[in-house]
Biopython code that builds the backbone (N, CA, C, O; Angstrom):
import numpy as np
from Bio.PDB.StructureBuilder import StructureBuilder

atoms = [
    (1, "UNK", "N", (16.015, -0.931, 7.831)),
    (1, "UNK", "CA", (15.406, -1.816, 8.788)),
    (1, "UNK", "C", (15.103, -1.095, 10.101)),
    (1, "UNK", "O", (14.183, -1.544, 10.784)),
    (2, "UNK", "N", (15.940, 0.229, 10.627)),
    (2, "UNK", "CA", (15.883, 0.402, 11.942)),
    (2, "UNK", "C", (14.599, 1.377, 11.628)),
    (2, "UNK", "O", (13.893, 1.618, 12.607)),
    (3, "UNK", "N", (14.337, 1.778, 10.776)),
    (3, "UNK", "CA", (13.028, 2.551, 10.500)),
    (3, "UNK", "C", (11.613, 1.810, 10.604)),
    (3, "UNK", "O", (10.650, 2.095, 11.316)),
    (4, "UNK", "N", (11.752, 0.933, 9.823)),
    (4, "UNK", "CA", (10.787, -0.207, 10.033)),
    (4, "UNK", "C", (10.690, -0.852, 11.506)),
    (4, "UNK", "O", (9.558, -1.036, 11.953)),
    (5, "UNK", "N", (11.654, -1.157, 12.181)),
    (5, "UNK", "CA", (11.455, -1.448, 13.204)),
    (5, "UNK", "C", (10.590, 0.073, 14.331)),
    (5, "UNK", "O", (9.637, -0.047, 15.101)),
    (6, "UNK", "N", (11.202, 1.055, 14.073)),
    (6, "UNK", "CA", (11.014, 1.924, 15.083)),
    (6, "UNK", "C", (9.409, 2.606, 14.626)),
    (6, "UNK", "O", (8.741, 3.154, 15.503)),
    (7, "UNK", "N", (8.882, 2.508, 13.181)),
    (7, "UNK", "CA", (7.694, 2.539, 12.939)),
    (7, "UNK", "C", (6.520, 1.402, 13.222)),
    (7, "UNK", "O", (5.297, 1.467, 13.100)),
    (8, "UNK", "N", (7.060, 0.745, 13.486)),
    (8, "UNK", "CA", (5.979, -0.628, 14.171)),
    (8, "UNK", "C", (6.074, -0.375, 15.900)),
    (8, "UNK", "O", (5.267, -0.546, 16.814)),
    (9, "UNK", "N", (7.259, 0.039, 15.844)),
    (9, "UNK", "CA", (6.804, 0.135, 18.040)),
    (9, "UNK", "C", (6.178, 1.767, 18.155)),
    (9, "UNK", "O", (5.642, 2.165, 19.190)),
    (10, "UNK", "N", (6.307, 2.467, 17.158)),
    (10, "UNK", "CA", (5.535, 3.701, 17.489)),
    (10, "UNK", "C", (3.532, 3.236, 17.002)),
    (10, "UNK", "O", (2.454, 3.589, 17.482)),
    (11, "UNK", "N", (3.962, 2.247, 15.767)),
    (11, "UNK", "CA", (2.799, 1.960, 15.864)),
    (11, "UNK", "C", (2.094, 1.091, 16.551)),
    (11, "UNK", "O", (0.900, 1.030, 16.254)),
    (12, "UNK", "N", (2.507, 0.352, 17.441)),
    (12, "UNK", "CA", (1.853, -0.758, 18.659)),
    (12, "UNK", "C", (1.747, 0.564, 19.795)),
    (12, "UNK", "O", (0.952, 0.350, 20.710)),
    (13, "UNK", "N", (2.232, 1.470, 19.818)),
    (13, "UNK", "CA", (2.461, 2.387, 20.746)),
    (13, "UNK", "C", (1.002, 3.270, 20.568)),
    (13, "UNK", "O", (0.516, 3.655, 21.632)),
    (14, "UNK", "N", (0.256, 3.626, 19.304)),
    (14, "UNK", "CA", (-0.561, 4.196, 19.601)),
    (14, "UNK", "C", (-1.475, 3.254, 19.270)),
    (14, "UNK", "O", (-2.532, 3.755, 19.653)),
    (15, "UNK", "N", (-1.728, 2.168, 18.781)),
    (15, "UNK", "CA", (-2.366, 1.471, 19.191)),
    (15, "UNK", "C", (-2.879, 1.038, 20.107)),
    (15, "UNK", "O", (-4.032, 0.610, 20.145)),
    (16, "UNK", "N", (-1.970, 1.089, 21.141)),
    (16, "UNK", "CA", (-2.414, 0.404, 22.819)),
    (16, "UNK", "C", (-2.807, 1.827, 23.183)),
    (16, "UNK", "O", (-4.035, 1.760, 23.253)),
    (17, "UNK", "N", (-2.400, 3.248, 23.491)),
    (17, "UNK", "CA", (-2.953, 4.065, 23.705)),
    (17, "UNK", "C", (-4.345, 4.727, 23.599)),
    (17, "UNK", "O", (-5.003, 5.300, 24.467)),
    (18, "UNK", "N", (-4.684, 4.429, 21.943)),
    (18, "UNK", "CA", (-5.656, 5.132, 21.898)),
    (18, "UNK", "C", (-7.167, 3.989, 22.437)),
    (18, "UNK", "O", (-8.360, 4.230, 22.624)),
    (19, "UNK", "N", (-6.369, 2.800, 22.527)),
    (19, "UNK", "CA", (-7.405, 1.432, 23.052)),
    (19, "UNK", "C", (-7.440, 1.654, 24.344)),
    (19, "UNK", "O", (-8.255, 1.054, 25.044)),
    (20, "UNK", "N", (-6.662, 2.448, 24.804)),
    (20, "UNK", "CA", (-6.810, 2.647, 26.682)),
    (20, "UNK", "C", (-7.361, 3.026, 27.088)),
    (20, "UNK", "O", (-8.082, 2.666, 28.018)),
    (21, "UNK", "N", (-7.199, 4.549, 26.204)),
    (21, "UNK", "CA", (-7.957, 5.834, 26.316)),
    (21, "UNK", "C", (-9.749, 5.513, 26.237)),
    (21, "UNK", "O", (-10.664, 6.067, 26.847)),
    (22, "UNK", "N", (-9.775, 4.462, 25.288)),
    (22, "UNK", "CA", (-11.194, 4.477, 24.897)),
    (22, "UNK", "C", (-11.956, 3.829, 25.976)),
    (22, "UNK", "O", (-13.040, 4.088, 26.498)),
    (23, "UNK", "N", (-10.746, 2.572, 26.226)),
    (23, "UNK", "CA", (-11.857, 1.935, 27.589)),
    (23, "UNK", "C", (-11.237, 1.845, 28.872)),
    (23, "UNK", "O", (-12.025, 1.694, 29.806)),
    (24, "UNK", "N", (-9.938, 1.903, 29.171)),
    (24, "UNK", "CA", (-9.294, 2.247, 30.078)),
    (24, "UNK", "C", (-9.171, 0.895, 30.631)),
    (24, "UNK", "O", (-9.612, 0.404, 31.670)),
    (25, "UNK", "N", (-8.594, 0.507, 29.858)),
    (25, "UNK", "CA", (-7.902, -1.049, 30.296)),
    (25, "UNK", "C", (-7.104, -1.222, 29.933)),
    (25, "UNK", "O", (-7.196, -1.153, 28.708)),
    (26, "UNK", "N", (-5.828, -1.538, 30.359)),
    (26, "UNK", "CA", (-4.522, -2.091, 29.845)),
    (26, "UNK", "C", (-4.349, -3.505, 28.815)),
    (26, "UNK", "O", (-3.668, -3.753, 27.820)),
    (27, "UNK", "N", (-5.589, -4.445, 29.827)),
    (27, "UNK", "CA", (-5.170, -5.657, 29.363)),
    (27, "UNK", "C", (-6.672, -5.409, 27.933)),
    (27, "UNK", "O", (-6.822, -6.582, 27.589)),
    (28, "UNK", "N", (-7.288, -4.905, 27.416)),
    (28, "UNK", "CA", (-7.809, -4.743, 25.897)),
    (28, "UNK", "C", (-7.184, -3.676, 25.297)),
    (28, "UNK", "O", (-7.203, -3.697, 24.066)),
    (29, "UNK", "N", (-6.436, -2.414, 26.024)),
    (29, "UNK", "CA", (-5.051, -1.727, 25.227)),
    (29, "UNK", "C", (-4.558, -2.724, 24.488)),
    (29, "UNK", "O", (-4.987, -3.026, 23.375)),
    (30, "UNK", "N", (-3.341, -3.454, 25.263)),
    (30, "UNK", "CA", (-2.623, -4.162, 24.861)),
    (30, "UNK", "C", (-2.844, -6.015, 24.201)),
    (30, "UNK", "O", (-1.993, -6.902, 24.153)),
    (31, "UNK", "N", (-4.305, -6.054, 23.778)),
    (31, "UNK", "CA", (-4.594, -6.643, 22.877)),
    (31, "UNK", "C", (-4.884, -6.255, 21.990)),
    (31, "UNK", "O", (-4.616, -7.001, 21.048)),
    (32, "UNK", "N", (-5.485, -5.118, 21.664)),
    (32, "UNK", "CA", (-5.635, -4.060, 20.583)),
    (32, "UNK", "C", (-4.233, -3.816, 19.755)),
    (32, "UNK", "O", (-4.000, -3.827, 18.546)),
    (33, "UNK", "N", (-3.520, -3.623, 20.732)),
    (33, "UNK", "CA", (-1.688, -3.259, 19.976)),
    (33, "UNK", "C", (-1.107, -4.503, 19.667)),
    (33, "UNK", "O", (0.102, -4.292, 19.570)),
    (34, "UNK", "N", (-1.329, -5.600, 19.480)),
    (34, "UNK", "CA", (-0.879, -6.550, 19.200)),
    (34, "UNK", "C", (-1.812, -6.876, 18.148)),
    (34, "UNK", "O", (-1.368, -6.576, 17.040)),
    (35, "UNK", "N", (-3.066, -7.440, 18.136)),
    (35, "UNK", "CA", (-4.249, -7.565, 17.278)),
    (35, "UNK", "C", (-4.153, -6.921, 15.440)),
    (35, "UNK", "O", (-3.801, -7.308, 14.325)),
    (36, "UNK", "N", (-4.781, -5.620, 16.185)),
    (36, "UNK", "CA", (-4.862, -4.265, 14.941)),
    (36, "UNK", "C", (-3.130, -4.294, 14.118)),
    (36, "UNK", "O", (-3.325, -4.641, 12.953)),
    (37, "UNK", "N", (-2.028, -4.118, 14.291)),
    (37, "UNK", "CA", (-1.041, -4.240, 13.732)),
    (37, "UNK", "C", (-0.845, -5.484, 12.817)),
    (37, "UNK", "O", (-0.331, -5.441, 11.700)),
    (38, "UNK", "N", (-1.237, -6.400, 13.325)),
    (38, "UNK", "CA", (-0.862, -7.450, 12.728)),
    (38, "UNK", "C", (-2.030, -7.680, 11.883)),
    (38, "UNK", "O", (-1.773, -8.136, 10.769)),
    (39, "UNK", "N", (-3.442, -7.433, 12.205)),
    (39, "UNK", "CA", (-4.393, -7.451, 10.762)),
    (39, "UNK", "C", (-3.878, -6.155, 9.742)),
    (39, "UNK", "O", (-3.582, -6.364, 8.565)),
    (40, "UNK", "N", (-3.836, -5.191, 10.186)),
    (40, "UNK", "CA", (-3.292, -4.180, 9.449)),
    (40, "UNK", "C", (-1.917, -4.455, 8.402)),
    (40, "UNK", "O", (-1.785, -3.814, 7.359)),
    (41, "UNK", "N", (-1.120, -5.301, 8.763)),
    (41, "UNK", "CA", (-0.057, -6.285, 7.875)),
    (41, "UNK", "C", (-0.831, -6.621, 6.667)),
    (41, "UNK", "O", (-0.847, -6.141, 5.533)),
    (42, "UNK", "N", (-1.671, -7.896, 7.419)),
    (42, "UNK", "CA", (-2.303, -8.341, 6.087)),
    (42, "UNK", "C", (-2.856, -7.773, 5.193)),
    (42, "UNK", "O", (-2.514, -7.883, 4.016)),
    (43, "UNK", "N", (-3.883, -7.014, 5.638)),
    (43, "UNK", "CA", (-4.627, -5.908, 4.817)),
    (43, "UNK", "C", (-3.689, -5.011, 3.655)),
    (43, "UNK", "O", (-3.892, -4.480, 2.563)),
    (44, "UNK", "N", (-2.742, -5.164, 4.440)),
    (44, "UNK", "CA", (-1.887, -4.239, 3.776)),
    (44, "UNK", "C", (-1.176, -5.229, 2.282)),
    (44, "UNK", "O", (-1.231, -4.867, 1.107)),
    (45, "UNK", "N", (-0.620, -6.369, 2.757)),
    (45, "UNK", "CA", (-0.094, -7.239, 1.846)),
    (45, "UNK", "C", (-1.329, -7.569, 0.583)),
    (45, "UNK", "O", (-1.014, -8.148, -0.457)),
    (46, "UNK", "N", (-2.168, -7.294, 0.751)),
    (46, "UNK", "CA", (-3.493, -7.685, -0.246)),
    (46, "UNK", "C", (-3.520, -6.057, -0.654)),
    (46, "UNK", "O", (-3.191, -6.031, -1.840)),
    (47, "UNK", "N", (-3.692, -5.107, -0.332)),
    (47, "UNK", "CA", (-3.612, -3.992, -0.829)),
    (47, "UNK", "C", (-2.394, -3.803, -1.699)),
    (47, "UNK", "O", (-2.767, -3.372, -2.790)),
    (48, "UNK", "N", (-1.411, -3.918, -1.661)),
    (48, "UNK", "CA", (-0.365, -3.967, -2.599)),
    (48, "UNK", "C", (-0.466, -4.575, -3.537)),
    (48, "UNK", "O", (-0.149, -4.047, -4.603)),
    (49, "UNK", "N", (-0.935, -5.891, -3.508)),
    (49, "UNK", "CA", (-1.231, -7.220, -4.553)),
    (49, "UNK", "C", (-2.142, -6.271, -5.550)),
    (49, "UNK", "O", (-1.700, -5.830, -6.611)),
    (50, "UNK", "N", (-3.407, -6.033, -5.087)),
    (50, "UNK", "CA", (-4.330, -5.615, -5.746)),
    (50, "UNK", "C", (-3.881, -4.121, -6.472)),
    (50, "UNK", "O", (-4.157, -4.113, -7.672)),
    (51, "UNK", "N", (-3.245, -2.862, -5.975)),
    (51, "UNK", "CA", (-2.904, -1.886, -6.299)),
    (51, "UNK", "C", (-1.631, -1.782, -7.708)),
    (51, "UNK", "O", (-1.626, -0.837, -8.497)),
    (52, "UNK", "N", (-0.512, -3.094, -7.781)),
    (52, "UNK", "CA", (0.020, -3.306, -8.195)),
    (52, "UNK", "C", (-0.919, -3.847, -9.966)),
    (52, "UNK", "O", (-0.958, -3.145, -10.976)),
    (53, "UNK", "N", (-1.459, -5.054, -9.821)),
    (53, "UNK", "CA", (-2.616, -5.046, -10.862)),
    (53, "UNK", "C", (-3.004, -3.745, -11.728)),
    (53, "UNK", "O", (-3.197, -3.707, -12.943)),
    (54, "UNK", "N", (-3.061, -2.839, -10.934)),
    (54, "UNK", "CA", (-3.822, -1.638, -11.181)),
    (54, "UNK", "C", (-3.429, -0.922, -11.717)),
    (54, "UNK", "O", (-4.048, -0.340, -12.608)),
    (55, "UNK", "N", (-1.684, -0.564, -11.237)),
    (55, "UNK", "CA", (-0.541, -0.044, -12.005)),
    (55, "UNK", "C", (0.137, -0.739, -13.461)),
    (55, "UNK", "O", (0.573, -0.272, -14.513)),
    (56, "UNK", "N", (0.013, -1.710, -13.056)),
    (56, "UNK", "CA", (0.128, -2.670, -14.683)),
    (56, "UNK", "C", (-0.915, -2.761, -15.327)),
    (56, "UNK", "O", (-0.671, -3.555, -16.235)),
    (57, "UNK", "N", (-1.879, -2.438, -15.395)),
    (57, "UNK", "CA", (-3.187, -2.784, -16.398)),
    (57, "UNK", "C", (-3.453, -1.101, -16.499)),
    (57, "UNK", "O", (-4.147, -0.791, -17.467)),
    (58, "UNK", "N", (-2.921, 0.229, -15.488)),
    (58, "UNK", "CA", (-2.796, 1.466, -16.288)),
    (58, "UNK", "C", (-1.479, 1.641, -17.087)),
    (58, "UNK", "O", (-1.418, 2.560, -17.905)),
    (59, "UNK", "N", (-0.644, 0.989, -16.939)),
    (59, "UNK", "CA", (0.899, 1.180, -17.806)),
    (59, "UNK", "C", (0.478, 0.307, -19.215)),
    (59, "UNK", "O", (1.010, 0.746, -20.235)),
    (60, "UNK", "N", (-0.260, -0.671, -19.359)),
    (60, "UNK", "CA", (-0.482, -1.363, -20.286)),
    (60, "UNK", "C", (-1.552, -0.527, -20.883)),
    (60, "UNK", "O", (-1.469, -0.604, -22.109)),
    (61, "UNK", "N", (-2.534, 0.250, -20.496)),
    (61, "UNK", "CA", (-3.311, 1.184, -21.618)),
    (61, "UNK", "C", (-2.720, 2.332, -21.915)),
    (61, "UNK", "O", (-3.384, 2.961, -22.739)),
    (62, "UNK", "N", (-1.322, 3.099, -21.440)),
    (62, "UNK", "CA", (-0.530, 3.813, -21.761)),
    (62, "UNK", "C", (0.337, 3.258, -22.985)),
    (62, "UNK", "O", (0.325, 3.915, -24.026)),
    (63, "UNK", "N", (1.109, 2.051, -22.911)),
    (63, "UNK", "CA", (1.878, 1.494, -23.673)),
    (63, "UNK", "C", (0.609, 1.296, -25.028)),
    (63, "UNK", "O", (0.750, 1.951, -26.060)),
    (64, "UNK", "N", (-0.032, 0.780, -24.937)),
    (64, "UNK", "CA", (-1.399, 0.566, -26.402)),
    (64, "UNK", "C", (-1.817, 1.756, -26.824)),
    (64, "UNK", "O", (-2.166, 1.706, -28.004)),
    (65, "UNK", "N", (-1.944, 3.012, -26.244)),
    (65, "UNK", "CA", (-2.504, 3.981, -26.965)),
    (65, "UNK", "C", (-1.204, 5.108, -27.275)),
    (65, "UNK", "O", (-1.395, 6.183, -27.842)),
    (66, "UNK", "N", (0.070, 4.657, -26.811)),
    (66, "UNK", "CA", (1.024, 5.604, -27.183)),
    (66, "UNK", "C", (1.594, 4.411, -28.655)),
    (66, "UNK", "O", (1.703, 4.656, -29.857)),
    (67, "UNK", "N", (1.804, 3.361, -28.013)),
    (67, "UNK", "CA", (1.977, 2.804, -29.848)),
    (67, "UNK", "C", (0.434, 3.161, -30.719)),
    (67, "UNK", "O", (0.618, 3.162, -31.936)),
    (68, "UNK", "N", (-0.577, 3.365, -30.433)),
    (68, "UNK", "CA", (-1.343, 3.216, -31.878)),
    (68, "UNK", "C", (-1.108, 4.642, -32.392)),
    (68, "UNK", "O", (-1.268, 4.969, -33.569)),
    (69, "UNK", "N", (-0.645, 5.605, -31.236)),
    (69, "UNK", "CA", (-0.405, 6.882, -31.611)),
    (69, "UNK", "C", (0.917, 6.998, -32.767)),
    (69, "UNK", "O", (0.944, 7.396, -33.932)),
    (70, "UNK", "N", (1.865, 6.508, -31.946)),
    (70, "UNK", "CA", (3.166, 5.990, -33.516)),
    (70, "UNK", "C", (2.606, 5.122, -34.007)),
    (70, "UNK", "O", (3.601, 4.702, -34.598)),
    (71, "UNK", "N", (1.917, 4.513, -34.270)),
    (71, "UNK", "CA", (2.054, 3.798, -35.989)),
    (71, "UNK", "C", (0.843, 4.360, -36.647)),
    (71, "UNK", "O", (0.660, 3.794, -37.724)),
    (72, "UNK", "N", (-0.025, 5.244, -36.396)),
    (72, "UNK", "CA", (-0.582, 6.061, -36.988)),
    (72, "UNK", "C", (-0.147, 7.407, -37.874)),
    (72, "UNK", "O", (-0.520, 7.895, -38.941)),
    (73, "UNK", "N", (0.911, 7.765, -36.789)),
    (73, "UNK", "CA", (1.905, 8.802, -37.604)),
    (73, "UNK", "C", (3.136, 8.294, -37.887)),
    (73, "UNK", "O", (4.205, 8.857, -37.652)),
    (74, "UNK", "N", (2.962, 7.096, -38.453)),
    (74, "UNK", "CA", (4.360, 6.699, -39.326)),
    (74, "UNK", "C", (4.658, 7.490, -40.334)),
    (74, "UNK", "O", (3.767, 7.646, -41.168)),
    (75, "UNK", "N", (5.969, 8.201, -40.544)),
    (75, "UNK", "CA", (6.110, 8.690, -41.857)),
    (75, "UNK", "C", (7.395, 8.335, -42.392)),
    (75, "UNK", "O", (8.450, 8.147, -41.788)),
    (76, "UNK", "N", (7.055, 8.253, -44.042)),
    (76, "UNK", "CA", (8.074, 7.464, -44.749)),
    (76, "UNK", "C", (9.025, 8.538, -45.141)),
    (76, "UNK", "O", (8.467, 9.422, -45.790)),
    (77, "UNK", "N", (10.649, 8.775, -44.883)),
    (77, "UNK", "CA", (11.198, 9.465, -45.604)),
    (77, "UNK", "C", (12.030, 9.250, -46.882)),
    (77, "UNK", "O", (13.145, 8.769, -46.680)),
    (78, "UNK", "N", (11.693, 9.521, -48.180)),
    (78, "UNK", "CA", (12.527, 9.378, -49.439)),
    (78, "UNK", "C", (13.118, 10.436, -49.562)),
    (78, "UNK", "O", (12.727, 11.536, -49.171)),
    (79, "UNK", "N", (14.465, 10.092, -50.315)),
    (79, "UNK", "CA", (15.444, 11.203, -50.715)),
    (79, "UNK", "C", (15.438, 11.412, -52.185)),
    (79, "UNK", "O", (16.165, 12.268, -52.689)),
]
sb = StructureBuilder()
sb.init_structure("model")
sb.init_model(0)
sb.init_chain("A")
sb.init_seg("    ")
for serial, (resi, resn, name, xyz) in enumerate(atoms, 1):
    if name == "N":
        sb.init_residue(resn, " ", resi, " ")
    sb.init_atom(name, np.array(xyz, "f"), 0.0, 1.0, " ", f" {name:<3s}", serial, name[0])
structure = sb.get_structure()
């Protein structure tokens, strides 16, 4: 948690900076660092959703073509 926390104030941190830098205002800095973080959340929560899909529907054409691979080379052993 203290990571997460200390990566969100470094990231409101250059957020408001590099919004300062650009127009040199504090008060659209520091709507920028509040703003951008928190769309950047969301974006992010839908990026996972969707990326996750992506990882299960490539693990599921791994799992189908490694079974058709065994039951193609089934072999019977008699003694």
């Amino acid at each position: 948690m203290k990571k997460t926390i200390t990566f969100a104030c470094l990231h409101f941190t250059v957020a408001f900076t590099v919004a300062y830098l650009l127009t040199g205002s504090a008060v659209i800095g520091g709507a920028v660092a509040l703003v951008e973080p928190a769309v950047n959340t969301v974006v992010f929560y839908f990026h996972e959703r969707v990326w996750k899909k992506f990882e299960s529907q490539s693990a599921n054409k791994i799992n189908d073509s490694s079974e058709q691979a065994f039951s193609s080379n089934d072999m019977t052993f008699v003694s």
